[in-house]
Every structure is written in structure tokens, then in C-alpha cells.
TORZARO-721250 format. One line per 4 residues: number of its first residue (from 1); their letters; for each residue x, y, z of N, C-alpha, C, O. Coordinates in nm, 2 decimals. Example, Ala and Ser with C-alpha at 12.3 -4.5 7.8 and 13.67 -1.06 7.14 Angstrom:
2
1 = as = 1.32,-0.57,0.78,1.23,-0.45,0.78,1.32,-0.33,0.78,1.42,-0.33,0.85  1.28,-0.22,0.71,1.37,-0.11,0.71,1.29,0.00,0.79,1.34,0.11,0.80
//
This chain:
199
1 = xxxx = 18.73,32.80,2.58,18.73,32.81,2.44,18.61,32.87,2.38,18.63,32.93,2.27  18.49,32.88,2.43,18.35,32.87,2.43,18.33,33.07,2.36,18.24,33.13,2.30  18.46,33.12,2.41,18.49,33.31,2.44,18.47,33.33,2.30,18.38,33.39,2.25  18.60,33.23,2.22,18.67,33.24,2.08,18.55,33.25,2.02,18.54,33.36,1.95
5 = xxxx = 18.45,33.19,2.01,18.32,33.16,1.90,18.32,33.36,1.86,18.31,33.42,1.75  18.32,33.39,1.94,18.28,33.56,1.92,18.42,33.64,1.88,18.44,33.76,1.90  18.49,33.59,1.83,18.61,33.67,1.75,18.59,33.57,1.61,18.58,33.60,1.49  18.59,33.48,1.65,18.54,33.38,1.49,18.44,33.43,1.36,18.43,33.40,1.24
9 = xxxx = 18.36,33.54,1.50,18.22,33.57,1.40,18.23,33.70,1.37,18.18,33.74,1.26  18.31,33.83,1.46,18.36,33.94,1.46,18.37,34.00,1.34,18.47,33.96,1.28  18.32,34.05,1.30,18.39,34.15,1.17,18.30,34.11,1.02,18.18,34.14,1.03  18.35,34.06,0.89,18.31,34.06,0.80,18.24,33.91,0.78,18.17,33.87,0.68
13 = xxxx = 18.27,33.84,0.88,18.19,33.71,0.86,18.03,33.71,0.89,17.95,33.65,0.82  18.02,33.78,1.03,17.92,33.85,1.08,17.84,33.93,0.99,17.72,33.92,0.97  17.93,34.01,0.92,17.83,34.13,0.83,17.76,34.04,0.71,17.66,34.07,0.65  17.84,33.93,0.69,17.82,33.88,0.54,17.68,33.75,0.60,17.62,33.68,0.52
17 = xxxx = 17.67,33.75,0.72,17.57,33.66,0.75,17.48,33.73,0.71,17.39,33.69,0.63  17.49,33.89,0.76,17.34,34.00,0.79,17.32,34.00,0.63,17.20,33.98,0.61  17.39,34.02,0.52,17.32,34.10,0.42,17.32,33.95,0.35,17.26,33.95,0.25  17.37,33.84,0.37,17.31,33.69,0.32,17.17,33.64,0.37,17.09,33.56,0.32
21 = xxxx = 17.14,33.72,0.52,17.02,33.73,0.60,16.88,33.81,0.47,16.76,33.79,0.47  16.95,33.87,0.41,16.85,34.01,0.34,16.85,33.96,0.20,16.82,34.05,0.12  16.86,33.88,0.16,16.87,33.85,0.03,16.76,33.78,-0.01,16.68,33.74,0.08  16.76,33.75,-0.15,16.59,33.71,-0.23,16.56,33.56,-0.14,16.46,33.53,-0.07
25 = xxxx = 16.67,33.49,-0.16,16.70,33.34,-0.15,16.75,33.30,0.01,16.79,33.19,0.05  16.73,33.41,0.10,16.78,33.44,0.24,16.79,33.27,0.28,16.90,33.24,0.32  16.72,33.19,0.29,16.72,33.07,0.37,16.80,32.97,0.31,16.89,32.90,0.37  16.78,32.97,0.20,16.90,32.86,0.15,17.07,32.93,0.14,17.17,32.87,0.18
29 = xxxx = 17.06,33.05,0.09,17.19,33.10,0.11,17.24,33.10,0.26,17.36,33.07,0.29  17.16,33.14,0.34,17.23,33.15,0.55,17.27,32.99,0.58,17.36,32.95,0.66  17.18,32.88,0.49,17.19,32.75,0.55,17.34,32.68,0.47,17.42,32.61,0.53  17.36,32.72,0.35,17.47,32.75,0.28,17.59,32.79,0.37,17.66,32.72,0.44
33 = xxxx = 17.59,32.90,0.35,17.71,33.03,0.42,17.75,32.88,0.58,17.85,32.82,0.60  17.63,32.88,0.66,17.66,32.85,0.82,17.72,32.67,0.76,17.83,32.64,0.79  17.65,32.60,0.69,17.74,32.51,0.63,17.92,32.47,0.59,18.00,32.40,0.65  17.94,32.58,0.47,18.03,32.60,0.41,18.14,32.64,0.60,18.25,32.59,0.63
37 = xxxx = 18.09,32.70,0.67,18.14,32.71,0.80,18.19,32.60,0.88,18.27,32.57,0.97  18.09,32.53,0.81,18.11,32.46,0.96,18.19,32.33,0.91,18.21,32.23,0.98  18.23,32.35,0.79,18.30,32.29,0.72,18.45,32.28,0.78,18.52,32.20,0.83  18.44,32.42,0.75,18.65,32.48,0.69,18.70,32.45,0.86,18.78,32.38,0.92
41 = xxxx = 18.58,32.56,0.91,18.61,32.52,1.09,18.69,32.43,1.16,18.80,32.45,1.21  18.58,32.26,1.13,18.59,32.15,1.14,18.75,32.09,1.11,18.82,32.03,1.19  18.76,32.14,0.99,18.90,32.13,0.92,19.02,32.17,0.97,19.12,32.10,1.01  19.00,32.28,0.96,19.17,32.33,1.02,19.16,32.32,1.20,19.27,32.32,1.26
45 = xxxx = 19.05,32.30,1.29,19.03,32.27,1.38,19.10,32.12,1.41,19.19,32.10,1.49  19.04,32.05,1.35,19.11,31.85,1.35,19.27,31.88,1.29,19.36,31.84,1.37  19.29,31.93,1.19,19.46,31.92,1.16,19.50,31.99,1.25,19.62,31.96,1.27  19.47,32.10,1.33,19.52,32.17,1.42,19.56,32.07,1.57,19.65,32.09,1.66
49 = xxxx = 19.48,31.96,1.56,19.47,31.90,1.68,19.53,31.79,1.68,19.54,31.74,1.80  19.57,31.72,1.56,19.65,31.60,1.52,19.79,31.67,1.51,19.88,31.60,1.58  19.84,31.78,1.45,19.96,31.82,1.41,20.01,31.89,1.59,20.12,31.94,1.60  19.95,31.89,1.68,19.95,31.96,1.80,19.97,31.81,1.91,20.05,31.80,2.01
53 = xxxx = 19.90,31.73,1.87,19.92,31.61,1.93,20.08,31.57,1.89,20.16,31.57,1.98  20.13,31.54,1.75,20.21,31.50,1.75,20.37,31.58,1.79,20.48,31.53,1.82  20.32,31.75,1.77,20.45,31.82,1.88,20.48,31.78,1.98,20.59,31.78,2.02  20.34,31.74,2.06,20.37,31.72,2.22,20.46,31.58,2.22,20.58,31.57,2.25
57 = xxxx = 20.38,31.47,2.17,20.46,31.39,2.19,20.61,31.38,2.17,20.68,31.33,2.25  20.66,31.45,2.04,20.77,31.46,2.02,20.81,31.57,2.13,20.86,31.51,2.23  20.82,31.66,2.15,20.86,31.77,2.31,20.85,31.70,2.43,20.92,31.73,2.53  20.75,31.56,2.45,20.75,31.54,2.56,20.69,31.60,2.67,20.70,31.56,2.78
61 = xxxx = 20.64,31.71,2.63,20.54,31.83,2.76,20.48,31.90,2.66,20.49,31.88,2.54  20.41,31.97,2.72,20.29,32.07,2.66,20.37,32.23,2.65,20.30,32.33,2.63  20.50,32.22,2.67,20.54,32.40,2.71,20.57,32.46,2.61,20.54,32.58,2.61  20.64,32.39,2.50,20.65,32.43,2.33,20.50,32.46,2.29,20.46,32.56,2.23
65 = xxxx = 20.42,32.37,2.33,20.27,32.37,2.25,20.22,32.52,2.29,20.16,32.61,2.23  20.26,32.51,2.42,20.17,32.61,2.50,20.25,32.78,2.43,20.21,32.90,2.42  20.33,32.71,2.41,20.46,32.84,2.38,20.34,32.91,2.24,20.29,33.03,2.24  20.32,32.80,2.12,20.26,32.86,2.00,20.18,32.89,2.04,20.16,33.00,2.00
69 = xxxx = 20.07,32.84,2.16,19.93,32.89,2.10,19.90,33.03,2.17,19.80,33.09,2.15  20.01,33.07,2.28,20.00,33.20,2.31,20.06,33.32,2.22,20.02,33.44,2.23  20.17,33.27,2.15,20.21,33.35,2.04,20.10,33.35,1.93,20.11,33.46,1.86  20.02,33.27,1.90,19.92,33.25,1.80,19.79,33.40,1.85,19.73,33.48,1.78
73 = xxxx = 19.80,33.37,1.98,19.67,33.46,2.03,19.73,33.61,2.04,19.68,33.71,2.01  19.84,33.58,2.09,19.90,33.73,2.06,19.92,33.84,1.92,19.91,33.96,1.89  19.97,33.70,1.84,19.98,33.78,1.70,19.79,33.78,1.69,19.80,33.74,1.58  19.70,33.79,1.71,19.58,33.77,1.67,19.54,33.86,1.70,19.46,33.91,1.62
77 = xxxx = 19.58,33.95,1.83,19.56,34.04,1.95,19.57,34.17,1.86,19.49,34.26,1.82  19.75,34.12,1.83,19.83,34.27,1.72,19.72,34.28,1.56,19.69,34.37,1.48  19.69,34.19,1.58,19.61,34.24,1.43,19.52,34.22,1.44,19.48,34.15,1.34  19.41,34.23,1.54,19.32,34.29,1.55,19.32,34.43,1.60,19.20,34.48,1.59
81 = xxxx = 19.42,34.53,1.67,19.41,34.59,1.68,19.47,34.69,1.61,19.46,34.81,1.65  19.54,34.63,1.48,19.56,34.71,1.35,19.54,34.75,1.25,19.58,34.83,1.17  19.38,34.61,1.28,19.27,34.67,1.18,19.18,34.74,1.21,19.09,34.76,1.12  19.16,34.81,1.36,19.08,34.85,1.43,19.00,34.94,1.37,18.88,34.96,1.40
85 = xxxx = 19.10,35.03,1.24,18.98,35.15,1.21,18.94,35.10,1.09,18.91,35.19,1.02  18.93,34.97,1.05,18.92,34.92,0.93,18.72,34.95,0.96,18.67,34.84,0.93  18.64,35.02,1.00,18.51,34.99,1.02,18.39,35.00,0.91,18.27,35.01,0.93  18.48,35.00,0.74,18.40,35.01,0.66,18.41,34.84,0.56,18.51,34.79,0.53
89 = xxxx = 18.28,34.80,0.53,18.29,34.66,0.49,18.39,34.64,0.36,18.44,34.72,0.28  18.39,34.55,0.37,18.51,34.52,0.21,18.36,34.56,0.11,18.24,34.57,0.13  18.46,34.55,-0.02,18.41,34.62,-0.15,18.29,34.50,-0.22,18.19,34.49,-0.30  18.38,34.42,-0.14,18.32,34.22,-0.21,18.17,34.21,-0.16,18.08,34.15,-0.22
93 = xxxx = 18.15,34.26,-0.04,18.04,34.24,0.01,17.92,34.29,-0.06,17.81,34.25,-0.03  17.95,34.40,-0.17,17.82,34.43,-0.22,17.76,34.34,-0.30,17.65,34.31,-0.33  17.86,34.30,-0.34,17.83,34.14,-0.44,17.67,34.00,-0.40,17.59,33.93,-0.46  17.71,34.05,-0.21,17.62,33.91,-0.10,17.46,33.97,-0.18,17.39,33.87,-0.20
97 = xxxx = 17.42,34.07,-0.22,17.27,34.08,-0.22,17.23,34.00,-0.37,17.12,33.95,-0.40  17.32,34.00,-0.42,17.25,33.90,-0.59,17.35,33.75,-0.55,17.42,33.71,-0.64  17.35,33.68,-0.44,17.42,33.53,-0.39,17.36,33.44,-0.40,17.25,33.43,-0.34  17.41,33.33,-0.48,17.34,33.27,-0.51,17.37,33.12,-0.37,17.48,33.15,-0.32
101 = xxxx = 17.34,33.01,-0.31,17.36,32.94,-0.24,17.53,32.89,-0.24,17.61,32.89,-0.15  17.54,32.82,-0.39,17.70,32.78,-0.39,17.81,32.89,-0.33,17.90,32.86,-0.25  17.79,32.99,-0.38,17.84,33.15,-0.38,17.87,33.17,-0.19,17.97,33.19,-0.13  17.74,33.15,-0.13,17.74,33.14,-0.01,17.79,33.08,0.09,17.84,33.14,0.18
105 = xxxx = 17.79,32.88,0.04,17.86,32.77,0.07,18.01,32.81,0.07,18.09,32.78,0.16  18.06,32.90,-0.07,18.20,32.89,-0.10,18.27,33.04,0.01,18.38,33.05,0.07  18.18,33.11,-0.01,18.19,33.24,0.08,18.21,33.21,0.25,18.28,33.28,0.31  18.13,33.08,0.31,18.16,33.04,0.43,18.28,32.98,0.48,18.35,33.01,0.58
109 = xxxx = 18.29,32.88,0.40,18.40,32.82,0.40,18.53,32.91,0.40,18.62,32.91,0.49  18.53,33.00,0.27,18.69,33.08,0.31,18.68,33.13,0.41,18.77,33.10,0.49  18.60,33.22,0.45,18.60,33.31,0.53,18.61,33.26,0.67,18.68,33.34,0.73  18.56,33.16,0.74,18.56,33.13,0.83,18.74,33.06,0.87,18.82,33.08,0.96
113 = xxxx = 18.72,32.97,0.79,18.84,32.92,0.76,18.97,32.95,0.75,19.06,32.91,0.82  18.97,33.02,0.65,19.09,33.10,0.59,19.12,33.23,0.60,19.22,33.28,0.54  19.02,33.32,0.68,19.09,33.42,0.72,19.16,33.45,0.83,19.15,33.41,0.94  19.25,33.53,0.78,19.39,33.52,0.87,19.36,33.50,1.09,19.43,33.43,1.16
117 = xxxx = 19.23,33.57,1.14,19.23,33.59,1.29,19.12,33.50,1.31,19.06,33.50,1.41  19.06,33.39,1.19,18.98,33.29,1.23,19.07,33.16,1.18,19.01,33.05,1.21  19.15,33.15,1.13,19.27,33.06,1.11,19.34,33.05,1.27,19.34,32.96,1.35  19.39,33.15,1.28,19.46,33.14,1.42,19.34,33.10,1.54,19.36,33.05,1.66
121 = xxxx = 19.26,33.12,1.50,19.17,33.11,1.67,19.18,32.92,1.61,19.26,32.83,1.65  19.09,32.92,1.53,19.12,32.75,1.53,19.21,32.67,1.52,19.19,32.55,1.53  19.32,32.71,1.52,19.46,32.62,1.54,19.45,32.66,1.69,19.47,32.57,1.77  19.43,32.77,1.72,19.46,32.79,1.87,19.36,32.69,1.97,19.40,32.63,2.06
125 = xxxx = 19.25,32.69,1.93,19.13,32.54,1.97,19.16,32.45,1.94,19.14,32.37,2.03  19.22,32.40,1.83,19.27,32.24,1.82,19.42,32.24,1.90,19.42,32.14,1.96  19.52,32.31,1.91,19.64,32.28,1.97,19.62,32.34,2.11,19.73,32.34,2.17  19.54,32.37,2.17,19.51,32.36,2.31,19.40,32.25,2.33,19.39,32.25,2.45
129 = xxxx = 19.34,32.17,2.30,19.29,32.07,2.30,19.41,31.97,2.28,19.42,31.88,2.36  19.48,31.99,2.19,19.58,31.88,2.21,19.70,31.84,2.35,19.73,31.74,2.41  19.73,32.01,2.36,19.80,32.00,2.46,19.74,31.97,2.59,19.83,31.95,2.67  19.65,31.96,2.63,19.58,31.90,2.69,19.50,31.81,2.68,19.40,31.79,2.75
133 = xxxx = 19.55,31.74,2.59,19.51,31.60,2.60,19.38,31.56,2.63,19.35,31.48,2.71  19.30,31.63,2.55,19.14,31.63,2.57,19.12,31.58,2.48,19.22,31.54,2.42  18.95,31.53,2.43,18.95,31.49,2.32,18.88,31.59,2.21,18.81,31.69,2.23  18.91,31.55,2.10,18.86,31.64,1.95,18.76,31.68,1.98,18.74,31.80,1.97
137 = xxxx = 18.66,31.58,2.03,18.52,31.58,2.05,18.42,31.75,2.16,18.31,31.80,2.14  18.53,31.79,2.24,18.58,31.91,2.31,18.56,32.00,2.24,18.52,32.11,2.29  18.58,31.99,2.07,18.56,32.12,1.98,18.42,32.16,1.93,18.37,32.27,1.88  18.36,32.05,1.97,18.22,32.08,1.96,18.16,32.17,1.99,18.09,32.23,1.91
141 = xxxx = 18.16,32.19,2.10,18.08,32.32,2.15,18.16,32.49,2.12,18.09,32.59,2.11  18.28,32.49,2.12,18.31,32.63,1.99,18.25,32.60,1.88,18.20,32.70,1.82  18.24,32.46,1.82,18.17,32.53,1.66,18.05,32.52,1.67,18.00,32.51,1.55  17.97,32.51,1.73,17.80,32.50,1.78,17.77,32.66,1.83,17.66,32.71,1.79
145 = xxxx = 17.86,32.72,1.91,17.84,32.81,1.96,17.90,32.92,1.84,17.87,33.04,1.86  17.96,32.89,1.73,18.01,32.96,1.69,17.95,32.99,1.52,17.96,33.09,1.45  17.88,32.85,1.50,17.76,32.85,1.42,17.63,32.89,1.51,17.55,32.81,1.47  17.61,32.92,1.55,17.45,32.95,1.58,17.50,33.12,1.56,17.42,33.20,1.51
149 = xxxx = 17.60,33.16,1.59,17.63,33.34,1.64,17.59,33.33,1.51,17.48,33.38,1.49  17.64,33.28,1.39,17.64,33.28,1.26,17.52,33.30,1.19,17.51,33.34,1.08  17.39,33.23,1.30,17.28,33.20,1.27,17.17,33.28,1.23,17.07,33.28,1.16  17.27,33.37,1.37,17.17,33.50,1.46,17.09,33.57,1.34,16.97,33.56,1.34
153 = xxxx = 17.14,33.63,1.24,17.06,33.75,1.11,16.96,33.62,1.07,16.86,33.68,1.04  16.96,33.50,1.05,16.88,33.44,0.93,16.77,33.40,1.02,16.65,33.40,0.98  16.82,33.34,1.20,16.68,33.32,1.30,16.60,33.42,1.33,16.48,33.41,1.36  16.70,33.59,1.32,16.61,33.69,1.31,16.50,33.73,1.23,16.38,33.75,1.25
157 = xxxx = 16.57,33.73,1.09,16.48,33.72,0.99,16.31,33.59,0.99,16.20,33.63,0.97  16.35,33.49,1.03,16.27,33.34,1.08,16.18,33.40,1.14,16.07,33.40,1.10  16.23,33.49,1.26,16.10,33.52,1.40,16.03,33.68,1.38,15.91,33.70,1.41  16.13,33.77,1.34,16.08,33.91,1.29,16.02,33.93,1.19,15.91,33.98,1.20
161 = xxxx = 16.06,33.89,1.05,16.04,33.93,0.91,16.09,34.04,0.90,16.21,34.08,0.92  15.94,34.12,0.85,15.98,34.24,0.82,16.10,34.35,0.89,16.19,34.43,0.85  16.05,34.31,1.05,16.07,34.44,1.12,16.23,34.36,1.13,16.30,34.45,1.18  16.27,34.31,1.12,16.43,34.27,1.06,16.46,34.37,1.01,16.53,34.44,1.09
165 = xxxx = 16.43,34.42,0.91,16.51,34.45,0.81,16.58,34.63,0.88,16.66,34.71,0.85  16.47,34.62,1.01,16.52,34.76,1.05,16.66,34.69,1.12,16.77,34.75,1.10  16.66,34.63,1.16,16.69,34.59,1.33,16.83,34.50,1.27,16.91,34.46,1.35  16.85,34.48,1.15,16.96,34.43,1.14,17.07,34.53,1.12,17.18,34.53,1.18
169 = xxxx = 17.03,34.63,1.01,17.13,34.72,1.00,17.24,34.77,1.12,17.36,34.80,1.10  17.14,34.77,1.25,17.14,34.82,1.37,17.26,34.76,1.46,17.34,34.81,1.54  17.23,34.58,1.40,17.31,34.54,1.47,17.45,34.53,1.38,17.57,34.51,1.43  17.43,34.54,1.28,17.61,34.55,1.17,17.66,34.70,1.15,17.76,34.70,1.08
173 = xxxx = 17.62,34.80,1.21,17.68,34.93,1.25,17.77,34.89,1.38,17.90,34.89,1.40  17.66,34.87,1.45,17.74,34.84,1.61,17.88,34.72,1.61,17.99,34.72,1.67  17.80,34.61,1.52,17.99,34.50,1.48,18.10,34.56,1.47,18.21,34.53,1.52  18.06,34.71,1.35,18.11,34.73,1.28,18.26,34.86,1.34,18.36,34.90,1.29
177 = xxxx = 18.16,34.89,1.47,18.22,35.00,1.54,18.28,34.94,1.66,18.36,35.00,1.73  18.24,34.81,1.68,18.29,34.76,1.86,18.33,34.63,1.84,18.36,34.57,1.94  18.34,34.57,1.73,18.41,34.45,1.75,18.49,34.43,1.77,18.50,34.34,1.85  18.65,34.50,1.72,18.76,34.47,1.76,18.75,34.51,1.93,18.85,34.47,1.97
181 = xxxx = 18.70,34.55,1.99,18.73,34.54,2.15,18.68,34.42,2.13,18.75,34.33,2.10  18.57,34.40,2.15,18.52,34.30,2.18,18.63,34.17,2.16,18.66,34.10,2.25  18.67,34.15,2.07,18.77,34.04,2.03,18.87,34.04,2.08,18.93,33.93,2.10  18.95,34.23,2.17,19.05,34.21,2.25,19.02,34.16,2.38,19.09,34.08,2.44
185 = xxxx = 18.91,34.22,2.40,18.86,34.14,2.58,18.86,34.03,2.54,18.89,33.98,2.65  18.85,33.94,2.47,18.86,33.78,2.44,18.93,33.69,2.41,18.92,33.57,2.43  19.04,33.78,2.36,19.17,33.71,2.34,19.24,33.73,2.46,19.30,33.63,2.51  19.25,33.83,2.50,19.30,33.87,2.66,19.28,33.77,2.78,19.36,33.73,2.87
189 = xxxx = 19.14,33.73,2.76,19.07,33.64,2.86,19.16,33.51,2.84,19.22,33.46,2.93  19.18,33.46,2.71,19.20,33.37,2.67,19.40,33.33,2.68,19.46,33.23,2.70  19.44,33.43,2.66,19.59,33.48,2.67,19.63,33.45,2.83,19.72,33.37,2.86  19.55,33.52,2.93,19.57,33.46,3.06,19.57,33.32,3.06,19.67,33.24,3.08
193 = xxxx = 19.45,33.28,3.04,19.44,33.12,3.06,19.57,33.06,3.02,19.65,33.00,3.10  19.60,33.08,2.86,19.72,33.00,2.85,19.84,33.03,2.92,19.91,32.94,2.96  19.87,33.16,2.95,19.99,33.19,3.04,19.97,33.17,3.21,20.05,33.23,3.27  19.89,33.10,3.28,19.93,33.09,3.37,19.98,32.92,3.29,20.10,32.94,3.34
197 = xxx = 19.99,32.86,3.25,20.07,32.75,3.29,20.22,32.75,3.25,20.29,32.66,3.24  20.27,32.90,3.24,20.43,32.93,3.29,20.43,32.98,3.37,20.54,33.03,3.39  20.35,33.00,3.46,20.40,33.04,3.56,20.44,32.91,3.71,20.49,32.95,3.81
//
């Protein structure tokens, strides 16, 4: 599950850390933003894992469960690779440089949460947790690993300062041009795992 943290952070959640990284109020807004995260995460992660528990039981096996959560990764697969040339940031984003903390908090939360290929990865983490009968507790380390990626622009800023301000741009071009592979090698990785148990 540990792979997912890096399609969670992929794309505009990533960018919106970097230019919440660059802002007047940089430290309270990143502690905000990774907050509001680790919030929504948490959320649809646990209902994912309760409503996943109680399919199995009712199915009696894990092959229905297992059925969604590879259809889940798949539809995730197709649209990420339909947004592929999407490599210019949303319009909303110019907004992050005058953010105020709440703004931030509320900005993490959706975004992590409620967008469409980080909604599916987290039901895909809580209902393979369920189907295997692990415990919740299991989700911990995707959202640790998946908050800290989140972290990366605001700990750079912490340890570089200034010379940040080159070195981030640098790294939100590159998101901005190679994430969707990156997210397909990931889901792919992940897509096997679940399908060998039809076989």
C-alpha cells in the first residue's frame, strides 16, 4: 500500500504544497494544508474499511471485495491516463500565494480527500485492508508516508531557505511533466498484487 502514498500526492496536491511552501505565512499554511490532509485521508480511509468489512462478511469471501478494489485501480489507471496532458496547473492555484491557514486546512482536506484518483486510492487502502482482514491500524503507514511527501516543499523551505525558492520550481515542472507515469507504474504495481488472488 506504502506505493499509493505517491499517486495520492501526484499532481495538483503536490503543486499546491510547493506554492503553500512559498507563501508569506509558509509554516502555518503547509502545517494547515498537511493537517486538513490528514484529516479527509483518515476519513474516507476508515469508512472505506468498515463498509468493506461488512461486504465481506455478507459475500462470505474476499472475491467480490477484491473484484472492486481492482476495478477501483483500474478506473484510476484510465484517468490518469486521460489526464495525462493536463500538465498545466488549475486556474485556482494562483489564488495559494495570498492563503490564508483556514484556506489551506480547507484546501487539504478536499483535495486529498475528495478528489476523484485520491478518493479511489483510499477506498482502495481501506477495502483491501478489509479484505484482508488486517487491522485499520495498517493504514498508518500510507498516511504517514503520504503526509510527509506532502511535507517535502515546507521541510525544504525549513532546511534551504532561500536557495528553495530556486529548487522548488524545479521540482513542480518535473511533477508536472512525469507524474502521471509515475502513478501508472504504481497502480500497475498495485493492480498485480490484487489480481494474483484470481488466479
Amino acid at each position: 500500500m506504502l506505493p499509493l502514498a505517491i499517486v495520492m500526492v501526484a499532481g495538483p496536491q503536490f503543486l499546491s504544497a510547493i506554492f503553500l511552501a512559498t507563501t508569506e505565512r509558509w509554516r502555518a499554511n503547509s502545517l494547515a494544508y498537511v493537517a486538513g490532509a490528514a484529516v479527509s485521508i483518515s476519513l474516507v480511509v476508515t469508512i472505506a474499511y468498515l463498509l468493506g468489512g461488512g461486504v465481506r462478511d455478507q459475500a462470505g469471501s474476499s472475491g467480490a471485495l477484491d473484484a472492486i478494489i481492482l476495478g477501483l485501480l483500474l478506473l484510476a489507471m484510465v484517468r490518469v491516463y486521460l489526464k495525462r496532458e493536463e500538465s498545466e496547473p488549475p486556474e485556482w492555484m494562483g489564488k495559494l500565494t495570498t492563503a490564508s491557514p483556514r484556506f489551506s486546512f480547507r484546501l487539504g482536506f478536499l483535495l486529498l480527500g475528495f478528489f476523484p484518483t485520491d478518493i479511489i486510492t483510499s477506498v482502495s487502502v481501506g477495502s483491501f485492508l478489509a479484505t484482508n482482514e488486517a487491522p485499520l491500524t495498517d493504514a498508518l503507514g500510507f498516511l504517514v508516508v503520504t503526509l510527509a511527501l506532502l511535507a517535502i516543499p515546507s521541510l525544504t523551505v525549513l532546511a534551504f531557505g532561500k536557495r528553495a525558492e530556486a529548487l522548488l520550481p524545479n521540482i513542480r515542472n518535473w511533477m508536472n511533466d512525469n507524474a502521471w507515469i509515475v502513478n501508472e507504474v504504481v497502480l500497475a504495481f498495485f493492480v498485480a498484487i490484487v489480481g494474483r488472488n484470481f488466479l
